[in-house]
N, C-alpha and C positions, 0 to 999 in steps of 0.2 A: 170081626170086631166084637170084644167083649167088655160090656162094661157092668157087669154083676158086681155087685160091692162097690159101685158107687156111688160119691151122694148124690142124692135125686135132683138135687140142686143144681148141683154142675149139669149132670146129663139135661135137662131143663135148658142150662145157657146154652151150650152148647148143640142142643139142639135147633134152640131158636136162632142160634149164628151161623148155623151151614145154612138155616132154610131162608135166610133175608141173604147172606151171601148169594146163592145161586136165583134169588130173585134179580137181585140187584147185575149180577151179570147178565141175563137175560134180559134187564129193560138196558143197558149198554150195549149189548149186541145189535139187539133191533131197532133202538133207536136212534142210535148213531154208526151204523156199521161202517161208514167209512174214513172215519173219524181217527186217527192216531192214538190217540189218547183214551176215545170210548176203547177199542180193541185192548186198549194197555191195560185199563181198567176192569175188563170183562175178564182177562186173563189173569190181574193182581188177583179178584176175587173167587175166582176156583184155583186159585195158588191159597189164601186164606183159609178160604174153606177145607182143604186138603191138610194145613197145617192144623185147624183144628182139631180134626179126626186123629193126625200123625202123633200129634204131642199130647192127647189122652193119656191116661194109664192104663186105661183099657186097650190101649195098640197092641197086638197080639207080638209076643215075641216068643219063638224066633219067628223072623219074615218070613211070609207066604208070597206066592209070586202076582196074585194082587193086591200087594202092598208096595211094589213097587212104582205103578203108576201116582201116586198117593208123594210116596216123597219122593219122586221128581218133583211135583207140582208143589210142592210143599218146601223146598228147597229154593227152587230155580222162582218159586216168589221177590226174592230178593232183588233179583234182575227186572223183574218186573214194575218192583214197585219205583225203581230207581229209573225205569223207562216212562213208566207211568207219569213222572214228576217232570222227563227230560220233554215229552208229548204236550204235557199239559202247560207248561211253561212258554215254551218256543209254539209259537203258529208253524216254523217251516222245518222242523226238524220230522226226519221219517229214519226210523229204525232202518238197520240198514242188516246187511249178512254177517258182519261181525258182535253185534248185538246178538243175532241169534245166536250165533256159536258162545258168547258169553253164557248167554241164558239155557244151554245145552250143558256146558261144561257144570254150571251150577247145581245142574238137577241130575247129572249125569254122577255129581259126587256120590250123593247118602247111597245111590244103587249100588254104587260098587262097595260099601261101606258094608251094607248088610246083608250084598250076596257074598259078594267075594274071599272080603277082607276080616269082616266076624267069624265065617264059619271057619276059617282057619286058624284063628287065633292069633291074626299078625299083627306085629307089635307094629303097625301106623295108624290101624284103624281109629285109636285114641286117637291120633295124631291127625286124621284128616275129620273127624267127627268135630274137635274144636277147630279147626279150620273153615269148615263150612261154618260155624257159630260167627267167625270172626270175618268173614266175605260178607255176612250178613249184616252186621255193623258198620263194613266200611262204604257198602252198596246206601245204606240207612243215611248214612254222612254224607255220601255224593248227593244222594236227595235233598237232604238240607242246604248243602252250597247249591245247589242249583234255585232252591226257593230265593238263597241270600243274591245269588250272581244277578236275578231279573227279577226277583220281586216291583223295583222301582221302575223300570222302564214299563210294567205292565199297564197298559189305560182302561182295561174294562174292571171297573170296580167292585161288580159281583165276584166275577173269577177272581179276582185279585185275596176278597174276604175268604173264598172258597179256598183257595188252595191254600193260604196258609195255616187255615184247618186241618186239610189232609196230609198234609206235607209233614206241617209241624208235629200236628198229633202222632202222625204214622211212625212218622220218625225217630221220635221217644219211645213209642212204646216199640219199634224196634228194633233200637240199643239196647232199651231196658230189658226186656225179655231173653237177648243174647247172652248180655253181661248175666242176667242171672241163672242160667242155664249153663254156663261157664263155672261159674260157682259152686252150685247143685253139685256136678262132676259126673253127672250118667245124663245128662243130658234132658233130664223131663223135668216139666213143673207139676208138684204135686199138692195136694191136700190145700191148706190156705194161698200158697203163692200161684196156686194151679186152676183156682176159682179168682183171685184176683186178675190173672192173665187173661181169663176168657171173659169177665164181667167189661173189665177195662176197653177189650179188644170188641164187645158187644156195643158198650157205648159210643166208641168211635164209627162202627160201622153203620151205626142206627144214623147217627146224627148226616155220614155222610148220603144216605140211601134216600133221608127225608128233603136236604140241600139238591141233590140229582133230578127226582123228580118233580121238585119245582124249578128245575132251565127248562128253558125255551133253547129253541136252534138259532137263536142269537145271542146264547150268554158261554156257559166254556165250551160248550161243544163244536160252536161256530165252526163252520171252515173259513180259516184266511184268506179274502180277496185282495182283487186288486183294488185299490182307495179310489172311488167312485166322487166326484161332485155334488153325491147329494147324499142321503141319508141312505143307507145298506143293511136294513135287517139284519143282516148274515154278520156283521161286519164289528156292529157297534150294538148298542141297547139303546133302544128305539125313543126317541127324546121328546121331551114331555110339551114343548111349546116352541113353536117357527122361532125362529132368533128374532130378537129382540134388538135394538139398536146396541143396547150397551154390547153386545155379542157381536156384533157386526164391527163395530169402532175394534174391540179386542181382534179380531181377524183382521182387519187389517195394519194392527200393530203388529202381528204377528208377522202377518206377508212382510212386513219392512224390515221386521230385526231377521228373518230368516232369508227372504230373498236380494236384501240391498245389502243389510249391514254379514250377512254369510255365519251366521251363528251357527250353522252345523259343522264349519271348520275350524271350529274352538277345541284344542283339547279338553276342556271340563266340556262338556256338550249334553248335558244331563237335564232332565225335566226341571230339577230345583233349581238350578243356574237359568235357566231360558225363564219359568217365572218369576224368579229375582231381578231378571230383567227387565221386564214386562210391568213387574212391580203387581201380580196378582197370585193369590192363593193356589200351592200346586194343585189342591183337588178342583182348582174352578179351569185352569189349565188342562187337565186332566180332560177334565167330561167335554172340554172344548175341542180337543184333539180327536177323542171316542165317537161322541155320540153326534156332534157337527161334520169334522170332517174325516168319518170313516176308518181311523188306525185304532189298532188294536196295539202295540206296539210303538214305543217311542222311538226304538233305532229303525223302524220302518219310517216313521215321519220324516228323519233323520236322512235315511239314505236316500228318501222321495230327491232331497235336493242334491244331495252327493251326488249322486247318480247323473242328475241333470248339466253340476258341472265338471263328470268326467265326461259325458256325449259331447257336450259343446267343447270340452280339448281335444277331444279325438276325430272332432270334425274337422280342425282349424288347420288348415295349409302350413299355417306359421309353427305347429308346436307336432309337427308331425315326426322329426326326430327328438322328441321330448319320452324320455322310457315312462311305460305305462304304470310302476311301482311310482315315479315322481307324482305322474297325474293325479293316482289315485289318493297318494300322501296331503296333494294339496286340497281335494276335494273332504277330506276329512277324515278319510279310513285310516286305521290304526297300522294295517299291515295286507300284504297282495293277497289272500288264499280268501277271507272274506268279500275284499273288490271283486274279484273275478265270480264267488258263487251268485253274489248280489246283481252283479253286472247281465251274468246268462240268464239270470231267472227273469229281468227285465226286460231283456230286448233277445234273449234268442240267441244270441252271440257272443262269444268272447270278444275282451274289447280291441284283441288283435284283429279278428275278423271285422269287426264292428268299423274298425280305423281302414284297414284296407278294403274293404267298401265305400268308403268314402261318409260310411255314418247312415245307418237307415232308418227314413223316415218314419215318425211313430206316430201314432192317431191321435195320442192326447199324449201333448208335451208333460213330462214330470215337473217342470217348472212351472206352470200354471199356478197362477197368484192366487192365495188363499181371499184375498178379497171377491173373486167373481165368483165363486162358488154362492149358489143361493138353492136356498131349501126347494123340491121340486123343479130343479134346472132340468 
């Protein structure tokens, strides 16, 4: 690495952004190691940090063979950041073996770019060098639909202001930096667009590293439980006063429009619809669903009851040649591949198993009326 003849300034930022990068993955390592999303995170930020170094002008060229770990990790960030967003978003989503292989192929490209394909002089290596630019954008873009796809159904309200922070910011300046390095045509940011990149890239990092260490292990790093009758650290953010009557009245309007009148079998089935119905504020809805009754997630709330009225048809004598795709359609769900993950993660069984058992009994009914739920139950 050499970076003689540059301004002191940059090496300055650039300094101070690998060294809060690799803090910042070290306090996500250890204090959420098991966390989906801390892991995605600890990995987005030594993919960061790696692209700092990589995208210098000072990067020694031609490649030395440790530079290769360098831009794998500096590459294959793309994948990361776009897992990063998929972790933090969903409570039940877990990277799986074709992720990895995504995020292998990623970082697997720039290697072969700058041992291979440069030293030979083959006419693709332009060719896969804006390719990788452009994986990089479209990774950037899947992050952002994934912020648009669940932003609304999210109920923990910290997480909710945080991610669209990271998400949004990241994402910008993830296009941005592509598209412009597209442009350039060798591929580096230099001189003013090259201290703009890393200033830019400084301030989003900072602001995210000072938001991180102020969560608690019940704000985004939570692990997802299972929705408890009483208040769940882990679950929700921790509520400032016992319910109040006027909270209690609203819970039990809720139990009636969800449990009698069957509002989670509504195709519009959306938070704003349910407190339009309710006729109360969606953030008064919101914290009522969170921080009262334990969901972190509105299509968790959702399927709480789904759930309950595809058990109670798969128990019944009467509906036992009724196809399971029917049942699930009239309980609410959109389509069978989600009934069925929803269904096992619940009870253990597919609901074929689940029907030819005869239905097995559960220790706390998913139907349980949100009226009997009380603070310290």
């Amino acid at each position: 690495m050499d970076w003689r003849g540059l301004d002191p300034l940059e090496i300055a930022l650039r300094s101070a952004l690998i060294a809060l990068l690799l803090m910042l993955a070290g306090l996500l390592a250890k204090g959420h190691p098991r966390h989906p999303a801390a892991r995605m995170g600890a990995l987005l930020a030594l993919s960061v940090s790696a692209y700092v170094l990589q995208s210098s002008p000072g990067f020694a060229v031609p490649a030395l063979w440790w530079h290769a770990p360098i831009l794998a990790l500096s590459a294959g960030g793309a994948v990361a950041f776009w897992l990063f967003a998929r972790t933090l978003f969903d409570d039940d989503f877990e990277p799986g073996a074709w992720h990895a292989l995504a995020w292998a192929a990623m970082a697997l490209a720039p290697v072969v770019n700058c041992f291979v394909l440069l030293p030979q002089y083959h006419a693709s290596a332009r060719s896969l060098g804006r390719g990788i630019d452009v994986a990089t954008s479209l990774f950037a873009l899947l992050a952002i639909a994934q912020t648009l796809a669940t932003w609304r159904g999210d109920l923990v309200e910290r997480r909710r202001r945080l991610r669209i922070f990271i998400v949004g910011a990241g994402a910008v300046y993830a296009v941005t930096a592509a598209a412009t390095r597209l442009l350039q045509g060798d591929g580096r940011l230099g001189g003013t667009s090259g201290l703009l990149d890393v200033g830019g890239l400084l301030v989003i990092v900072a602001v995210i590293a000072a938001r991180i260490l102020q969560a608690t292990s019940g704000g985004i790093f939570a692990t997802a439980v299972q929705p408890q009758p009483v208040i769940d650290a882990e679950a929700a953010e921790p509520p400032p006063e016992p319910m109040d009557p006027a909270e209690q009245r609203l819970v039990e309007r809720l139990d009636q429009v969800m449990a009698v009148d069957r509002f989670h079998r509504q195709e519009d089935a959306s938070i704003g619809a349910l407190a339009g119905q309710l006729g109360v504020p969606e953030h008064r809805l919101r914290r009522l669903i969170n921080q009262r009754l334990g969901h972190r997630n509105f299509n968790a709330f959702l399927n709480r009851y789904r759930l309950a009225d595809a058990k109670a048809a798969l128990r019944d004598p009467a509906k036992s040649e009724l196809p399971v795709l029917t049942i699930a359609m009239d309980a609410g769900f959109q389509s069978l591949g989600p009934f069925n993950r929803a269904f096992k993660a619940d009870t253990g069984l597919t609901p074929t198993e689940f029907r030819r058992q005869g239905g097995r009994p559960m220790p706390a009914e998913t139907a349980m009326p949100l009226a009997e739920f009380e603070i310290g139950q």
